[in-house]
DOZA-90190 format. One line per field, with one value per residue (C-alpha): y, z, x; residue number from 1; residue in three letters. Coordinates in Angstrom, 1 decimal, decimal comma. Layout:
N
py = (Y / ...)
pz = (Z / ...)
px = (X / ...)
baro = (NUM / ...)
fike = (ALA / ...)
This chain:
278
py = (109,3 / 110,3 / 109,6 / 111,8 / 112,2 / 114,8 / 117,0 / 116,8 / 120,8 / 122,2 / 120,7 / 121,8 / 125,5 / 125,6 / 126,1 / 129,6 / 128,5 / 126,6 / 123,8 / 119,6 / 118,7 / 115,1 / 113,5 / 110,1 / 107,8 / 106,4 / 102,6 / 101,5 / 104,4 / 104,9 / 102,8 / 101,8 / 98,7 / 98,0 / 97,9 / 94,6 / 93,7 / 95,0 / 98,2 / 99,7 / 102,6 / 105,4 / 109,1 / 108,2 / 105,6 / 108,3 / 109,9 / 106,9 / 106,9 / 110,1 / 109,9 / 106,8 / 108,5 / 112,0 / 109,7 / 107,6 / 111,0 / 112,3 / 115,2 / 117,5 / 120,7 / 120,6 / 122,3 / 120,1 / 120,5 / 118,4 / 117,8 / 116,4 / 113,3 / 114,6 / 117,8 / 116,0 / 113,4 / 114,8 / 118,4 / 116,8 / 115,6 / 118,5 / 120,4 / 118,5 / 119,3 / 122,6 / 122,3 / 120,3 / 121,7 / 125,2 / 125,6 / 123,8 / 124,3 / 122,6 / 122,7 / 122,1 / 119,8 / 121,0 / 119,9 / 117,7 / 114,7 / 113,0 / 110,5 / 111,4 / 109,8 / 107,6 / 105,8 / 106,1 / 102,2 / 101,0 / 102,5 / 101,2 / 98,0 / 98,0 / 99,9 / 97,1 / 94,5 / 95,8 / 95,5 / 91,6 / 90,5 / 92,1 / 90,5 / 91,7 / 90,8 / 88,6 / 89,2 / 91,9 / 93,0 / 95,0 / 97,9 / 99,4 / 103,0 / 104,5 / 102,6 / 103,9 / 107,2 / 107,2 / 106,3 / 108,8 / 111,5 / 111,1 / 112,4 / 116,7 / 116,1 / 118,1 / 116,7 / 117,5 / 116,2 / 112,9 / 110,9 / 112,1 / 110,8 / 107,4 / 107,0 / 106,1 / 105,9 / 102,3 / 99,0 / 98,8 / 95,3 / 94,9 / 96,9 / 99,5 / 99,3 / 97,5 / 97,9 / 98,1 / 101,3 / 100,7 / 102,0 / 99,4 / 97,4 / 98,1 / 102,0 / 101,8 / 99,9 / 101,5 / 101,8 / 105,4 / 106,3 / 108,1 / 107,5 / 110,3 / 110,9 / 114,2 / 116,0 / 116,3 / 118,2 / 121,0 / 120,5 / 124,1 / 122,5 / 121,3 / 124,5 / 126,3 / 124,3 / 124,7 / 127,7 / 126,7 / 129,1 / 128,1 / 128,6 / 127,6 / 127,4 / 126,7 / 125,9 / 128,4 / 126,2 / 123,7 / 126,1 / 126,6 / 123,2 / 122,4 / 119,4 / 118,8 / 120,7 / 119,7 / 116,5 / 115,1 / 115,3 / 114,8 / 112,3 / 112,1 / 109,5 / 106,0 / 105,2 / 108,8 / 109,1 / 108,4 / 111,3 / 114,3 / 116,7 / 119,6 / 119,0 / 119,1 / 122,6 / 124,1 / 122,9 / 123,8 / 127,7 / 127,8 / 127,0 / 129,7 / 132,5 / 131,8 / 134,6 / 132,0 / 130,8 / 132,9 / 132,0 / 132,3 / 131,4 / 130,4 / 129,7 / 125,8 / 123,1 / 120,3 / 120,0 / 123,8 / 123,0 / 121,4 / 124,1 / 127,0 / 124,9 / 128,1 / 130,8 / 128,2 / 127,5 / 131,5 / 131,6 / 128,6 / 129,9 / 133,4 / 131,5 / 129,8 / 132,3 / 134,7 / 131,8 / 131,4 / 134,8 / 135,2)
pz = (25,4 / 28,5 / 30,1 / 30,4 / 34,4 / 33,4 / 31,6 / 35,0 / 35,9 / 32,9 / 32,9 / 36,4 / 35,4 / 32,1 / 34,6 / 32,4 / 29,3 / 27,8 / 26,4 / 27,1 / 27,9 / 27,0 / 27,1 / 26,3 / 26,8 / 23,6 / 23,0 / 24,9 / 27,6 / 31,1 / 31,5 / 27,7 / 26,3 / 24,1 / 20,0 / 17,6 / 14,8 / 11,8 / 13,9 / 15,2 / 17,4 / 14,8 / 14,0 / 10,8 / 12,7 / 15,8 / 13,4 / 13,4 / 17,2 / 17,3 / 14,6 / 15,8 / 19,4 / 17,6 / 15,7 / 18,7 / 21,1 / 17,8 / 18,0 / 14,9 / 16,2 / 18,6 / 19,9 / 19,6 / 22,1 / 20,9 / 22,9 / 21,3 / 19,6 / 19,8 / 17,9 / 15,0 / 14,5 / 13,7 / 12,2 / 8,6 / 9,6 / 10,8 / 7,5 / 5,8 / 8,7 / 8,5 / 8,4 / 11,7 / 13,9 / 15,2 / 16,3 / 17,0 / 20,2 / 19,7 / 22,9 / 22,4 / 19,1 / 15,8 / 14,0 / 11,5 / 12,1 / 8,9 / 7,9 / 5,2 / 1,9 / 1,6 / 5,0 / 4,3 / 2,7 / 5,6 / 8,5 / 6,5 / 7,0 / 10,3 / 11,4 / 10,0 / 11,3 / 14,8 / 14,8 / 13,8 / 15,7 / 18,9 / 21,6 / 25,4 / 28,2 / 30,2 / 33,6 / 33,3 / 35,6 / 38,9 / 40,4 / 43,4 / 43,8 / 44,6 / 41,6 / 39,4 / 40,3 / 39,4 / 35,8 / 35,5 / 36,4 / 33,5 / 32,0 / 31,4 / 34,0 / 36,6 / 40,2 / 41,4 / 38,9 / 38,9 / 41,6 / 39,3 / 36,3 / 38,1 / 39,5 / 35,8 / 34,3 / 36,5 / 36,7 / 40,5 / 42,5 / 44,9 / 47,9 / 45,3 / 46,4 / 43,3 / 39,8 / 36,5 / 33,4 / 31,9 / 28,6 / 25,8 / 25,2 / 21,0 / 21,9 / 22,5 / 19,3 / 16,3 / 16,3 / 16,6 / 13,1 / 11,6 / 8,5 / 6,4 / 4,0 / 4,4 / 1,0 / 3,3 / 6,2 / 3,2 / 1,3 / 0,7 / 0,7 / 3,6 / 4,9 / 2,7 / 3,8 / 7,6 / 7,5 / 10,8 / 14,1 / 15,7 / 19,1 / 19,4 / 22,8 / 23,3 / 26,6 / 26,6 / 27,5 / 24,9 / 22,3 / 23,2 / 22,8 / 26,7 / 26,9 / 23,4 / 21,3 / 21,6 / 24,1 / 21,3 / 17,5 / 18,2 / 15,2 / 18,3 / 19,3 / 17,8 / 17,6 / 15,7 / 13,3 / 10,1 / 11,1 / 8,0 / 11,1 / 9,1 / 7,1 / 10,1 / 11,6 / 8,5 / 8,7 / 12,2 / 11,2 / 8,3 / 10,3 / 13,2 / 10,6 / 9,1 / 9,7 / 11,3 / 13,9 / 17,2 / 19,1 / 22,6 / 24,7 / 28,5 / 31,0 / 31,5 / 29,8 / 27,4 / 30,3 / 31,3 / 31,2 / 34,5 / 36,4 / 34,4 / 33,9 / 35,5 / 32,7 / 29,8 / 30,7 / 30,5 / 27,0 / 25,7 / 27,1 / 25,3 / 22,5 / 22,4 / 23,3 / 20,3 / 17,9 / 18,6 / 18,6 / 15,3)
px = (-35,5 / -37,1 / -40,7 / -43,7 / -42,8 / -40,4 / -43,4 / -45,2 / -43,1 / -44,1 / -47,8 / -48,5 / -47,9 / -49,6 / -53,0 / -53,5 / -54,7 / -58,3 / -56,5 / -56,3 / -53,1 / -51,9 / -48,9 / -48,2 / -45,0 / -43,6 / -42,8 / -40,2 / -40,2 / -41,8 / -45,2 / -45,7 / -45,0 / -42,0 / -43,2 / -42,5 / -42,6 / -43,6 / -42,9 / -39,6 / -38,2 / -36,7 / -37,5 / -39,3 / -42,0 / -42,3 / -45,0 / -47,3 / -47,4 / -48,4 / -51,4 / -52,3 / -52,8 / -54,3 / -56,6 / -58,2 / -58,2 / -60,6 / -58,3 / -59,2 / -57,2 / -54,0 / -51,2 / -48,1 / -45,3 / -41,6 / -39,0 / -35,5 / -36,0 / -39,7 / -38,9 / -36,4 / -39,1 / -42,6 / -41,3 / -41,8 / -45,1 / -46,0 / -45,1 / -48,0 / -50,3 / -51,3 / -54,8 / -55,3 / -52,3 / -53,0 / -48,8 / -45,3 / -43,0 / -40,0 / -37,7 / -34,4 / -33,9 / -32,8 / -36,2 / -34,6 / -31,9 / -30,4 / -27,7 / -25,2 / -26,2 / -23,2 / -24,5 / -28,1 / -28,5 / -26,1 / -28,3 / -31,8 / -30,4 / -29,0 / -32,3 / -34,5 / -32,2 / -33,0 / -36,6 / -36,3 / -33,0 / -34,0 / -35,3 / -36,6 / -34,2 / -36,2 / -34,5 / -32,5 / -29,6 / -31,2 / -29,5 / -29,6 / -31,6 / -27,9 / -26,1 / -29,2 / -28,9 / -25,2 / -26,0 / -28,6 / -26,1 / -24,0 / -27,5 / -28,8 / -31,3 / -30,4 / -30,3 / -33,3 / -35,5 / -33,6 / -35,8 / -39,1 / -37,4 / -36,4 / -40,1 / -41,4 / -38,5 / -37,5 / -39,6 / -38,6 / -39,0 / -42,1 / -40,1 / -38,9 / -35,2 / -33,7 / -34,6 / -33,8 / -34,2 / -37,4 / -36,0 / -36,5 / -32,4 / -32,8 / -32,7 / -29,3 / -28,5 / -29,0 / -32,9 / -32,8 / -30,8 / -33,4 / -34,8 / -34,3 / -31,3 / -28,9 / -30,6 / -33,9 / -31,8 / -30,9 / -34,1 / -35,7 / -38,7 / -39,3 / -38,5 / -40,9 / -44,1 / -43,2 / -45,4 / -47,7 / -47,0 / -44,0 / -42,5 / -38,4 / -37,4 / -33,3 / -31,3 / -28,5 / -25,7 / -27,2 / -27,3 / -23,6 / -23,0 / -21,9 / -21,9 / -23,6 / -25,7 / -29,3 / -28,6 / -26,3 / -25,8 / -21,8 / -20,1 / -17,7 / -20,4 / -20,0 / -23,5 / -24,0 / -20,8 / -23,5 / -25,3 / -25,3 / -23,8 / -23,3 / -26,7 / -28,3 / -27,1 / -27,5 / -31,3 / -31,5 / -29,9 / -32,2 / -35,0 / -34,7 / -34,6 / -38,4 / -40,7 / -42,8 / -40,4 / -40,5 / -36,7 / -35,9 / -33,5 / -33,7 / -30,8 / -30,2 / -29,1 / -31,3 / -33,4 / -33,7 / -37,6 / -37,4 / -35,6 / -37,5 / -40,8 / -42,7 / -41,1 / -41,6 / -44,9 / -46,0 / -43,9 / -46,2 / -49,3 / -48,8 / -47,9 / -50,8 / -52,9 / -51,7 / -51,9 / -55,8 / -56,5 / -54,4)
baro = (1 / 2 / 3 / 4 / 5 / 6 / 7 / 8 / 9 / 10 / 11 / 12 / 13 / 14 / 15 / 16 / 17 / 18 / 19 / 20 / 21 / 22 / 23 / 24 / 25 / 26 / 27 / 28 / 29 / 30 / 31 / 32 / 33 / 34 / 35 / 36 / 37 / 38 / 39 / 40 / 41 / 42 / 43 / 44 / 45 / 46 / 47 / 48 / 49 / 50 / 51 / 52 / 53 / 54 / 55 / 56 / 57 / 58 / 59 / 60 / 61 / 62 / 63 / 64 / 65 / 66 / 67 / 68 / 69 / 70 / 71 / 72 / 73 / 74 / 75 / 76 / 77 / 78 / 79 / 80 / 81 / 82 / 83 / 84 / 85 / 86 / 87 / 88 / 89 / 90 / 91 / 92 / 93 / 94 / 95 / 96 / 97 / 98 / 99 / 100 / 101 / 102 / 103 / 104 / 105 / 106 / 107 / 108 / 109 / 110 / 111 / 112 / 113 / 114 / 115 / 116 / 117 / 118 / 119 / 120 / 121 / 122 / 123 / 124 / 125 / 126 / 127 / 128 / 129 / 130 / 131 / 132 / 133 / 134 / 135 / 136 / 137 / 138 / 139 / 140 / 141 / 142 / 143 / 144 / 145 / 146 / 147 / 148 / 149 / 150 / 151 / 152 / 153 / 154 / 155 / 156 / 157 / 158 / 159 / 160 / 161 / 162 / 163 / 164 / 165 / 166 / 167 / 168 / 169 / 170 / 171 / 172 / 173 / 174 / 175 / 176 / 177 / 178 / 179 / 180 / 181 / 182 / 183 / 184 / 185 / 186 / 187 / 188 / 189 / 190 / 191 / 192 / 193 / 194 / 195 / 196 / 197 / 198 / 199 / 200 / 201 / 202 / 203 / 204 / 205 / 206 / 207 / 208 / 209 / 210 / 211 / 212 / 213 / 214 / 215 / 216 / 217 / 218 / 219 / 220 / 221 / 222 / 223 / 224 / 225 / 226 / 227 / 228 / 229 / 230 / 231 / 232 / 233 / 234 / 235 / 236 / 237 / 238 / 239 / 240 / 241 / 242 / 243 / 244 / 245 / 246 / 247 / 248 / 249 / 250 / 251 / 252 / 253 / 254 / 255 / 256 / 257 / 258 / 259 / 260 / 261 / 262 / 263 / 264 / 265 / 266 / 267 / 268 / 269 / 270 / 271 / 272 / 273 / 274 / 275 / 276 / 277 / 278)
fike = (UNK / UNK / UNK / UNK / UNK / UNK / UNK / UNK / UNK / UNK / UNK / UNK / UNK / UNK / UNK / UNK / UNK / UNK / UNK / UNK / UNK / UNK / UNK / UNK / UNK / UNK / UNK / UNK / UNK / UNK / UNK / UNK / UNK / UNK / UNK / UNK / UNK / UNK / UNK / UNK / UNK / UNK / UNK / UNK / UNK / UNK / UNK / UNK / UNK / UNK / UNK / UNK / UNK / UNK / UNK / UNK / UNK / UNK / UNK / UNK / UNK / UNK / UNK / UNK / UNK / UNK / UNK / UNK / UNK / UNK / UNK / UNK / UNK / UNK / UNK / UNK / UNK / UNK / UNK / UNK / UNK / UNK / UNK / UNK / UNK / UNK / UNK / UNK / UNK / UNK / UNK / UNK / UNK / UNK / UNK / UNK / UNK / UNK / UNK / UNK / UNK / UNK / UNK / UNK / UNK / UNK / UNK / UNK / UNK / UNK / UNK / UNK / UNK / UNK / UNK / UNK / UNK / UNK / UNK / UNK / UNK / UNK / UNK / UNK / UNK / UNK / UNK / UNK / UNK / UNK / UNK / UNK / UNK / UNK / UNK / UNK / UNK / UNK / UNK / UNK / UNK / UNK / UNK / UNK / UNK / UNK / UNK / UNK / UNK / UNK / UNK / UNK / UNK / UNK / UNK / UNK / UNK / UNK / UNK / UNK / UNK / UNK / UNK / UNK / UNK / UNK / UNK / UNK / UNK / UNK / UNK / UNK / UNK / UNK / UNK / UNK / UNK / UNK / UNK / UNK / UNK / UNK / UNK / UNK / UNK / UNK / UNK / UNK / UNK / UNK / UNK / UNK / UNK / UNK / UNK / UNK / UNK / UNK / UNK / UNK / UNK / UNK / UNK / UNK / UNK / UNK / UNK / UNK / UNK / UNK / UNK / UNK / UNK / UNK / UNK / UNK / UNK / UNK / UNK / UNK / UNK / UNK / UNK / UNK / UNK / UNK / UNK / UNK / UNK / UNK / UNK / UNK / UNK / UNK / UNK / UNK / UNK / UNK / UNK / UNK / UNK / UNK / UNK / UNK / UNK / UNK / UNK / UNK / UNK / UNK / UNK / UNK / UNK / UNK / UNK / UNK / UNK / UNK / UNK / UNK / UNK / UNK / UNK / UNK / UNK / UNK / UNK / UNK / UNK / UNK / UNK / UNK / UNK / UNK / UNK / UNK / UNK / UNK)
């Protein structure tokens, strides 16, 4: 749930390699506008978004790049792809995020019922740059990258000392339950047709679940306790042993592609590189 800003790192090293980078900001994040209905915020609609933008860019071949939410969204999509994505880095998520079947009807409904009952704060509650700060510390983002996240991340006043998160209110409601039940996060397969190039790249201290694993599938987590936890890392295990999938790990945390944005950047651009001469 962060904005392209972050991306900025990792873009300004990938300088190597002959392809157009873009990188948009979904609904509800950074510059772009919150969506309403018939549309909502979940993993299941995060697809559209992205075709819609492939589509009107007349991309035809791509490289896709996922991080978290990104990276547990599109994956299915991407599985029925094949013929117009060239490869998949995924960046810390576990591909696939699922609710357990006995919850599945339950979060439909409360998802839909988000879209509909939701409504934009008009004049929401301004902080102070200090006081927004503070929040964003209870955050992966390491401390250094926090004024580039709070640059597009804030809608600041004209003077740019008070402001407020940018970040649409329904994402922290229950818009995010994604829309797929627990049988997909074991489904063979899905795993089966996830035979495009792809590049897993894991924070070590995410990977050891410090403070979560992957930024947060924790049923600790009241707004996540429908989540199909232990369908989930078995998808995510099953997953990092296809022939396919080529795994690394790099020091940091869910955001270790700020601090190691140079490092990541040559991993993609070999990736890439071997993909297109594949």
């Amino acid at each position: 749930m962060d904005n392209l800003g972050l991306f900025e790192p990792l873009i300004s090293h990938l300088k190597g390699s002959d392809v157009e980078i873009f990188a948009a900001d979904l609904p509800g994040h950074g510059f772009s506008d919150h969506v309403s209905w018939p549309w909502n915020y979940s993993h299941s609609e995060l697809p559209k978004y992205v075709f819609e933008i492939l589509e009107r860019m007349e991309y035809t071949k791509y490289h896709y790049v996922g991080h978290s939410f990104s990276g547990s969204s599109i994956t299915p999509s991407l599985a029925v792809s094949s013929d117009e994505v060239q490869s998949y880095t995924i960046l810390d998520s576990h591909g696939v995020l699922t609710v357990r079947d006995d919850t599945y009807v339950k979060s439909q409904r409360e998802n839909l019922e988000a879209s509909y009952k939701s409504r934009r704060v008009e004049k929401p509650k301004e902080y102070s740059r200090e006081e927004l700060k503070k929040r964003l510390q209870k955050s992966s983002i390491p401390p250094d990258f926090q004024d580039l996240w709070l640059e597009r991340g804030v809608r600041w006043n004209e003077n740019k000392t008070r402001g407020h998160f940018s970040r649409d209110v329904r994402l922290n409601g229950n818009m995010f339950i994604p829309n797929f039940p627990s049988f997909l996060g074991r489904a063979d397969h899905l795993l089966e047709q996830l035979n495009i190039p792809i590049l897993r790249i894991n924070g070590k201290e995410s990977l050891s679940g410090q403070p979560r694993p992957f930024g947060g599938v924790d049923p600790r987590i009241p707004n996540m306790k429908d989540f199909d936890d232990e369908g989930i890392l078995r998808f995510s295990a099953e997953f990092s042993k296809k022939a396919n999938v080529r795994e690394i790990v790099i020091p940091g945390n869910h955001h270790f592609f700020l601090e190691q944005a140079e490092s990541v950047a040559k991993e993609i651009e070999a990736f890439w590189v071997s993909v297109e001469h594949s």
